[in-house]
N, C-alpha and C positions, 0 to 999 in steps of 0.2 A: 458568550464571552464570560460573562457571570459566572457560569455554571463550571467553564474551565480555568478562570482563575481561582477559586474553590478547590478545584481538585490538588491544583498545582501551587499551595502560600510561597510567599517568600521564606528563603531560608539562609540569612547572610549567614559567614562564618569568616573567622580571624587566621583560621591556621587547618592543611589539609587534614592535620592531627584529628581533627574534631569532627572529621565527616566519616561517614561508613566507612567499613573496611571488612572486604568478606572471608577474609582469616581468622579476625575476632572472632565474626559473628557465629552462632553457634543456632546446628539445626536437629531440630528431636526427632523422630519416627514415633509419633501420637500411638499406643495399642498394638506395638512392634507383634510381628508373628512368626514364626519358622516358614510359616509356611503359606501363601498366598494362593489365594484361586483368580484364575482369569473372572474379569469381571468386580473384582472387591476396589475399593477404595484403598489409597493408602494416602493418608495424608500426615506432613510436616510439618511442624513447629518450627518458625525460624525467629529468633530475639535478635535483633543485628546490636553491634556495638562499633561503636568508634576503633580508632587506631591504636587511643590508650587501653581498651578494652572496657570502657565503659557504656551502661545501656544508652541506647538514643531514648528518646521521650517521644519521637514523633516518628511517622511515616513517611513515603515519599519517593521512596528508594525505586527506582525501574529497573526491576528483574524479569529474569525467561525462566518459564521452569519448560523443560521437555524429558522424557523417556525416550530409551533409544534400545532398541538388539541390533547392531550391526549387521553379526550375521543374519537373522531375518530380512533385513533390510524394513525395519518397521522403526516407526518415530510416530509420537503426538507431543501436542503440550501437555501441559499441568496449565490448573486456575490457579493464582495466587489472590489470595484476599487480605486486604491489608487493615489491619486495626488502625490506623493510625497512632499510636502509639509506641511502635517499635517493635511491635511483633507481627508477622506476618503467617497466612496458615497457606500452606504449596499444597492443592490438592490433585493426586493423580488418580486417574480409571484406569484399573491395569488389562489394557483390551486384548493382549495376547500370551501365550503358554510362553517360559521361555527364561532364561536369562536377562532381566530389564535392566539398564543402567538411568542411573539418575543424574539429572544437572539440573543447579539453578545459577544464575550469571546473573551477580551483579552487573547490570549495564551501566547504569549510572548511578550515584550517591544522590540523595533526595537533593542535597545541595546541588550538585552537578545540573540536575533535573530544574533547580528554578531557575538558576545561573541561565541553561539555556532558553527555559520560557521566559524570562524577562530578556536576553539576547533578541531572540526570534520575534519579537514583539515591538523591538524597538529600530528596526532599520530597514528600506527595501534595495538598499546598494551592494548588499552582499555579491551581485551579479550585474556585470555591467552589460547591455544589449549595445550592438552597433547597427545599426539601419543603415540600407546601402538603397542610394536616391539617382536615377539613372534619366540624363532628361538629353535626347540626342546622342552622340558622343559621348557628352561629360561624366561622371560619375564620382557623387559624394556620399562619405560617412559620415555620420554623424549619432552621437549617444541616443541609447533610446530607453526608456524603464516605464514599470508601473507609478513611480512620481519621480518627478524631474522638480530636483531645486535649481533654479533657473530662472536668472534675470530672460535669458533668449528667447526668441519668438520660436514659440513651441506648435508642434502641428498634435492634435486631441485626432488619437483614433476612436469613436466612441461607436457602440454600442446602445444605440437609442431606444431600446425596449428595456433592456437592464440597467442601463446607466454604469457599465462596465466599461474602462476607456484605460489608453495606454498612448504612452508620448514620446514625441522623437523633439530635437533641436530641429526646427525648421531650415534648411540649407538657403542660402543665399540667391536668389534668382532662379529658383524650383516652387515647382507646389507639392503641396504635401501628397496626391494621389501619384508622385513619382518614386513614393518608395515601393521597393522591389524585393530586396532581402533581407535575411537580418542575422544574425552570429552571434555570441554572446562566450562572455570568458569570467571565470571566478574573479571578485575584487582581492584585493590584500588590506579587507577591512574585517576588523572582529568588535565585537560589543561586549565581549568578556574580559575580564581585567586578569592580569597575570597568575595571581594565584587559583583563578576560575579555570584558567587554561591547563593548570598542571591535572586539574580534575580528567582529563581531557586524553594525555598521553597515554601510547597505546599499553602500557602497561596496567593501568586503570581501570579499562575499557572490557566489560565482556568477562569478569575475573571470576570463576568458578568458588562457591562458597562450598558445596559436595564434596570437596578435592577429595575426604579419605573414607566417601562412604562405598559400601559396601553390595556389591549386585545382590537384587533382589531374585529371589528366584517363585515365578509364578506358574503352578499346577492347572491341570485343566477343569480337578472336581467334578463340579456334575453342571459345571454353569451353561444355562441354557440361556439363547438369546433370543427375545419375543421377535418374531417375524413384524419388519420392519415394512410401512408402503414406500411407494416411487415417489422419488423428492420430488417436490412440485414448488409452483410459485407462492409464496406470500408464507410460506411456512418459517417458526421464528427459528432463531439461530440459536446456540448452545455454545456452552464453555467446556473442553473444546469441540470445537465441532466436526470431529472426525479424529481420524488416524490413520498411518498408513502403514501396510503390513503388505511384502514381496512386490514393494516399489508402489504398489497399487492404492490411494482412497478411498476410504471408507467412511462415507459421512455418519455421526451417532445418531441423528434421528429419521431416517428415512433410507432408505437401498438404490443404489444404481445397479443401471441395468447395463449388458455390454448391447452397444450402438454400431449398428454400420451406418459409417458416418456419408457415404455417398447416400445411401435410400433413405435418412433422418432428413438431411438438407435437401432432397429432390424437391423442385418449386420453393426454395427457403430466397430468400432476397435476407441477409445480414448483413448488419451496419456495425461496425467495430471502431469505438468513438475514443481517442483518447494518448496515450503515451506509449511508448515505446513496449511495455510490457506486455501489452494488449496488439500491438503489431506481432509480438513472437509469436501468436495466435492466427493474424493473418500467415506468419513463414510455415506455420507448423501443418495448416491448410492445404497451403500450396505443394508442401512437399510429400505431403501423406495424403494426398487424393490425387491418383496420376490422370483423372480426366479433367482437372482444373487446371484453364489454359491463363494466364499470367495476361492483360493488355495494357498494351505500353503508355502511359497515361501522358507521356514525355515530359515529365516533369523533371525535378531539381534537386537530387541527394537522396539521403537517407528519408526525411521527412515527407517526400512526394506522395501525394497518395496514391493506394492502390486498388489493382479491383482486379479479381479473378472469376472465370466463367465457367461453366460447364453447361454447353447450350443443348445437350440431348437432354438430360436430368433439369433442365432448368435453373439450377444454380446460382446467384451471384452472391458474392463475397466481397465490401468495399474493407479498407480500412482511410480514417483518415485522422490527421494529428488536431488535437485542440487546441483551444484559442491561445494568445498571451495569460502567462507567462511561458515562452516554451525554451529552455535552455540547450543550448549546444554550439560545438565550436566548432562545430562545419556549417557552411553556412545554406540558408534554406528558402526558399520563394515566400513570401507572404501575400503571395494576389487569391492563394483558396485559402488562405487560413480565416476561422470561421469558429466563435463560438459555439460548444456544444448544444446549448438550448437552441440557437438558430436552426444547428442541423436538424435537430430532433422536430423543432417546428414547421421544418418543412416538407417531412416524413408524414405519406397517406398515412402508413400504418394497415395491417391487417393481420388476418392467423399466420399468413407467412409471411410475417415481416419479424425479425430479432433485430434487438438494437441490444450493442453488448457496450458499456461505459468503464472506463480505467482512466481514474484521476488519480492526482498524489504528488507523486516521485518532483518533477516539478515546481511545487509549490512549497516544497519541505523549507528552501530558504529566505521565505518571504514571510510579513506577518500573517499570524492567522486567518486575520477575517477577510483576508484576500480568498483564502480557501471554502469560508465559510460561507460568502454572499456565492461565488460560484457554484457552491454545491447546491446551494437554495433556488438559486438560479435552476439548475439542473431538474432539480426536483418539481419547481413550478409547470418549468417543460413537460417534464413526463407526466404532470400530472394532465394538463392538456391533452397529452396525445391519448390516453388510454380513457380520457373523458369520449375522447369524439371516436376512438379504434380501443375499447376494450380486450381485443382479441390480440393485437401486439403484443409481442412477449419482451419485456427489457430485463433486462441481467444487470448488476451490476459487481464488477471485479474490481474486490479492497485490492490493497496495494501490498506488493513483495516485500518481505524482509531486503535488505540491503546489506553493502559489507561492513563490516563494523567499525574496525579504525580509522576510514578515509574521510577526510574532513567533518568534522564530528558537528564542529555550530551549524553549517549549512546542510548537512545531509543527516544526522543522526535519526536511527528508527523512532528516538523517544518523538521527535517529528512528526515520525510514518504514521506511530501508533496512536498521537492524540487524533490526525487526521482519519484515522481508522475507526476511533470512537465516534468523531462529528457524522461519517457518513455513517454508521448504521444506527445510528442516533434520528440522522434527518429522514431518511428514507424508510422507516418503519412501518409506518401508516400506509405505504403505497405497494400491489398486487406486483410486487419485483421479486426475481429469483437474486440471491445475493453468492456472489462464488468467494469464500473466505480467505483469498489469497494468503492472508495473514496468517493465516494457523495452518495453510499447510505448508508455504516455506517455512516455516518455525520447526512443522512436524519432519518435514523432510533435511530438515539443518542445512540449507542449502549459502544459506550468508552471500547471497550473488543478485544485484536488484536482476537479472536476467536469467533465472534458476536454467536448471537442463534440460533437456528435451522431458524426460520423462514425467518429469514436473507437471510442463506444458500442459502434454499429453491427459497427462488427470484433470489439472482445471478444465481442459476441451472436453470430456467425459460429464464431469459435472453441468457444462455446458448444454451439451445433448441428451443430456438426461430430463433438463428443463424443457428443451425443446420438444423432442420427440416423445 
């Protein structure tokens, strides 16, 4: 928590005048050249200034830098490094021959940015849970959250190995092992003050500071690129770490290979632990391996879990959703909901076992260190299983870009993306394949927490590229 309120100070302000504004701000091309070879460096000079046009003195600002050929169908990021001071350096790898265009997107003004880290920090009612208590015939609702201010006699769902616990209003002449569902709908509560909000509006949001620059045009020269090995586990990650050219993935420090995905998974038992984004992975299974047969698990909605088979090849596929907090406004059975470390501990584990993890999305409107003991959580777990079954393979999937202007205090990426920092921050130390979801929606510009198929399709490559 130290370490990210450090990154993120307070930045009050009196008037929108006085926060960023990516009109002013003005960006250089460092050692401009006619002429670009695939493979060179091109990096930017960005000074941001205010609305009067005056320099900022500090840093702070959450920007995207990406590259993009359309017609290619190729995108990555850029690193941004931030002086804190008011300048920033946007460095790009120009990975392919071509016409590149450049963007960098103020997402948020460094003020914007504390506004909502001190928001996010200070409330868990942004999201109200309704718990539905079924005892004979009768059936009650009643509020349910991770803290409940509450004279009422409360029923403590806990988690006695973690001390991870979540609460409902105890219903009237029920006990508490009769709740059954649960649903959950946005509050019409905010923690940002009015002129914090106008930061906020979608004109604000995502504002291209590039607007008049100029496509770059990159040569093929004579650049050669060192034969890279097969991505494997425990290897460190990179800024960015890949790009994608003719829809396809291309990680920067290692090569995939193409997979057939029916003889990769033949004898694989996969466990797919986590949020909906990591379900498009079970759908994308199901529909792109025509010997995986679907069994009806008869469960309850969207959330149900699932589990697909292929019994000649051996095959099995679970996915299933994780513990509280889980948002949605349909509503969902909570008799298997099961924190992830549970699941993972009660996983043999062996060469063919994959356990694939996707936290996040979730947890973006709650305070941090809800995210933070959870991920610890997690990580204590895995560290367990690969103590007693080294030969387990665990993955774990950062989390998707999201859309940009819809509810910005509760859902905003700058959310996604400190959570993106904590997990590859915590899980460093441990022999995990990490799939960078984060930079390749970024790279594919997809602005959708549930990118498209083709998307998918690459994270599952990367996927089987660890596996197999």
């Amino acid at each position: 928590m130290e370490k990210l309120d450090q990154l993120i100070p307070p930045r009050p302000f009196t008037h929108v005048n006085t926060t960023t504004s990516a009109s002013h701000s003005r960006a250089t091309i460092l050692n401009p050249r006619d002429t670009y070879c695939r493979g060179d460096q091109l990096d930017i000079l960005l000074e941001v200034r205010d609305h009067l046009g005056r320099r900022k003195e500090y840093g702070g600002d959450f920007l995207r830098a990406r590259m993009s050929s359309p017609a290619l169908r190729a995108g990555a990021t850029g690193k941004v490094t931030d002086f804190n001071n008011g300048t920033y350096l946007v460095s790009f790898t120009l990975f392919w021959e071509g016409r590149v265009s450049l963007s960098l997107l103020l997402m948020h003004p460094s003020e914007g940015v504390s506004a909502l880290w001190r928001a996010r920090n200070q409330g868990y009612d942004r999201v109200i849970f309704t718990g539905q208590f079924a005892n004979g015939i009768s059936r009650v609702d009643t509020d349910c959250a991770l803290l409940l201010n509450s004279s009422a006699d409360l029923c403590q769902y806990l988690d006695a190995q973690d001390q991870e616990a979540f609460y409902c209003v105890r219903p009237q002449h029920m006990p508490c092992a009769a709740l059954t569902h649960m649903h959950s709908k946005n509050k019409n509560v905010s923690y940002l003050s009015k002129l914090e909000i106008s930061l906020f509006k979608r004109s604000n949001v995502g504002v291209e500071i590039l607007e008049n620059f100029n496509v770059i045009n990159v040569s093929k020269c004579n650049s050669k690129f060192p034969m890279k090995e097969k991505c494997k586990f425990g290897m460190t990650s990179t800024i960015p770490s890949g790009y994608v050219w003719k829809d396809t993935w291309n990680p920067v420090s290692c090569s995939l290979a193409t997979v057939k995905k029916n003889e990769c998974l033949r004898g694989k038992f996969m466990y797919l632990l986590g949020d909906s984004t990591i379900r498009q992975w079970m759908e994308y299974f199901k529909t792109s391996i025509n010997t995986l047969k679907s069994v009806d698990l008869h469960g309850y909605g969207k959330f149900q879990n699932q589990l697909a088979v292929d019994l000649d090849r051996n095959i099995n596929i679970q996915w299933q959703k994780h513990g509280y907090p889980l948002i949605g406004s349909l509503t969902y059975s909570v008799k298997d909901i099961e924190y992830m470390a549970r699941a993972i501990d009660r996983t043999g584990g062996e060469k063919n076992t994959v356990i694939a993890i996707s936290l996040g999305q979730h947890f973006r409107p709650f305070p941090i260190d809800v995210f933070i003991r959870r991920a610890l959580n997690i990580h204590k777990a895995v560290q367990r299983l690969l103590l007693r079954s080294p030969d387990t393979m665990v993955v774990i999937k950062a989390e998707n870009i999201r859309e940009m202007h819809s509810d910005v205090e509760r859902f905003s990426d700058f959310h996604g993306y400190i959570q993106y920092l904590v997990i590859k921050d915590i899980f460093q130390d441990l022999n995990v394949g990490i799939i960078d979801a984060w930079d390749m929606t970024i790279a594919y510009g997809t602005n959708n927490v549930h990118p498209p198929q083709n998307v998918v399709r690459n994270q599952i490559n990367v996927l089987l590229n660890y596996v197999c």
